[in-house]
N, C-alpha and C positions, 0 to 999 in steps of 0.2 A: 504494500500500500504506500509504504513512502518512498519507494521509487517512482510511482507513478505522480505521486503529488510533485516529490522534487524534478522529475522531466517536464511534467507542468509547469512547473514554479518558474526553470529556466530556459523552456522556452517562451514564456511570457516575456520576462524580466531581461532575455539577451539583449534586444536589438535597443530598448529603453533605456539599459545602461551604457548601450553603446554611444547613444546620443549624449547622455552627460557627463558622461567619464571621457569622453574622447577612446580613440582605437586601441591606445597604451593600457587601458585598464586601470591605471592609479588613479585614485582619486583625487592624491594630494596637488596636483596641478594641472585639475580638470581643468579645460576653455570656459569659460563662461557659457551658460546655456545656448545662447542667443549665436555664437559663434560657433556652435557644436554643428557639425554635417554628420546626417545620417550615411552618408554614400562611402564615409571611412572605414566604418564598420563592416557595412556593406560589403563592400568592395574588397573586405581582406578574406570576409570569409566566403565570400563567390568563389572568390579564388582558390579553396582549397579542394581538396578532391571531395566527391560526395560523403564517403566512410566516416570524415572526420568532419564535415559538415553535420551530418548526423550524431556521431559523438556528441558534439558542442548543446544539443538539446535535453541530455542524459545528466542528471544527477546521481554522486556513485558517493554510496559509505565508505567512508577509511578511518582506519585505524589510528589516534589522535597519537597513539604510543609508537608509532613506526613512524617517522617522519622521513625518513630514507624511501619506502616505499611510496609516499605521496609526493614526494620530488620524482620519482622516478615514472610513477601514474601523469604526473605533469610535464615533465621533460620528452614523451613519448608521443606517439604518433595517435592518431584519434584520442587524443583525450577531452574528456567530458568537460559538460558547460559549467556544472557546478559541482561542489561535494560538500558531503553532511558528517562533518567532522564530529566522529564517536568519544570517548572516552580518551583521556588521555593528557598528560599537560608537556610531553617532548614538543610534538609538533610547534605549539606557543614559543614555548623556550627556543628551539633551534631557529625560531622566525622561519621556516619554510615557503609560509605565505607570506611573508613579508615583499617580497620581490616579485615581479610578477610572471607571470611562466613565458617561456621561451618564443614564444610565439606574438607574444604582444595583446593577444585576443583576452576580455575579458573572464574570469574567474568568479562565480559565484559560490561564496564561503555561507554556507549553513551550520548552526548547529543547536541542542534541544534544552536551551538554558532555561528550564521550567521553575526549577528549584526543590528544596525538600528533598525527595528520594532521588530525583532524577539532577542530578550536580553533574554533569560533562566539564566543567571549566576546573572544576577540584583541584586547588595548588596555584592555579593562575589567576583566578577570581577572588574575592572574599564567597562564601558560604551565603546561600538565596535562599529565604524560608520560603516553605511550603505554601500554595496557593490558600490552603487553610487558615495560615499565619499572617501571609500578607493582607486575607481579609480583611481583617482587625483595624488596616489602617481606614484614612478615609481618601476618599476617588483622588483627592488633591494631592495630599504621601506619595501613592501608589503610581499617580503619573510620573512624581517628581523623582519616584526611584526607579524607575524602569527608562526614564530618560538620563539619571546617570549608568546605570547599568551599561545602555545602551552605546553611551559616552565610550564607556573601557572597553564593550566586544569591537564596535567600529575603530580602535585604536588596534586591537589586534589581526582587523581583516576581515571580522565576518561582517555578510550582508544580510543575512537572514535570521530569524529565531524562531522556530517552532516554537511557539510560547504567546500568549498564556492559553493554559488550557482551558477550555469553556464548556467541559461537560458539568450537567447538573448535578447535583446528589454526591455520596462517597459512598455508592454502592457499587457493586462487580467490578473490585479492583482500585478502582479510583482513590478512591480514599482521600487524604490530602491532600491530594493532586486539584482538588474541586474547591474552588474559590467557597461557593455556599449548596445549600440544600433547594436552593430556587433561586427560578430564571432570572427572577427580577433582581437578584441581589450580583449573580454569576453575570449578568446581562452590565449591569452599573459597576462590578470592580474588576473585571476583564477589559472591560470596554478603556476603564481609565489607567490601565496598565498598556494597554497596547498604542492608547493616544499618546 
């Protein structure tokens, strides 16, 4: 299921970032909107053979603890548009994604910084309480920590976050993972962690 979301996700989000990141992928000295041509992007990856055209739509899991191996996923021929970076704090540390891959083409960094049980950043983040915990604050907290959160993941690279989770109830599994017991409360402190 979240292969199919993440090849959604980045075939959506390619050609979108292509236009405000410019063709290089960094963000740090993106063109200004207004100056951004779509036909950069375009045009690099018209260019490439179909196989790795196709890649470039594919979101692929890796290993947050093999960073060798996701340089080497990146450094290779078809490689994918994005990746949902698993458990692990090598990858962070050795900056892997820090540079942008060989090719020039856009990188979409994923990963499932939910909090509570589910901590992917462990060791490189400070510790995220549980969507149960975070309830407790109010819509205005909530926004104003998930926009620094936000702050330190986009200093590391990613573009994405599976997060926050917006099922109802903490039945079948869920558990802490669920902001509240109902829509209307799941509806108002998801909403204002994700604004």
């Amino acid at each position: 299921r979240r292969l199919v979301v993440g090849a959604s996700v980045a075939a959506v989000l390619l050609v979108p970032w292509c236009v405000t990141r410019g063709a290089d992928g960094d963000g740090g000295d993106a063109r200004p909107a207004e100056d951004a041509s779509p036909q950069t992007c375009a045009e690099a990856v018209a260019a490439l053979p179909l196989r790795d055209r196709l890649a470039l739509t594919v979101m692929v899991g890796v290993d947050g603890a093999a960073p060798a191996d996701v340089r080497a996923l990146l450094d290779g021929g078809a490689r994918p548009g994005g990746i949902f970076v698993r458990d692990g704090a090598a990858i962070w540390e050795d900056g892997v994604l820090a540079a942008p891959p060989a090719d020039d083409l856009p990188l979409l960094v994923a990963v499932d910084d939910e909090g509570g049980r589910v901590q992917p950043m462990e060791g490189v983040l400070d510790e995220l309480p549980s969507a149960a915990t975070l309830a407790e604050q109010s819509p205005e907290q909530l926004t104003a920590l998930a926009a620094d959160r936000g702050a330190e993941l986009r200093a590391l690279g990613v573009d994405l976050v599976f997060a926050p989770v917006v099922d109802v109830g903490s039945a079948g599994g869920i558990g802490d993972r669920a902001f509240a017991d109902t829509s209307d409360v799941v509806t108002s402190k998801a909403g204002a962690y994700a604004a």
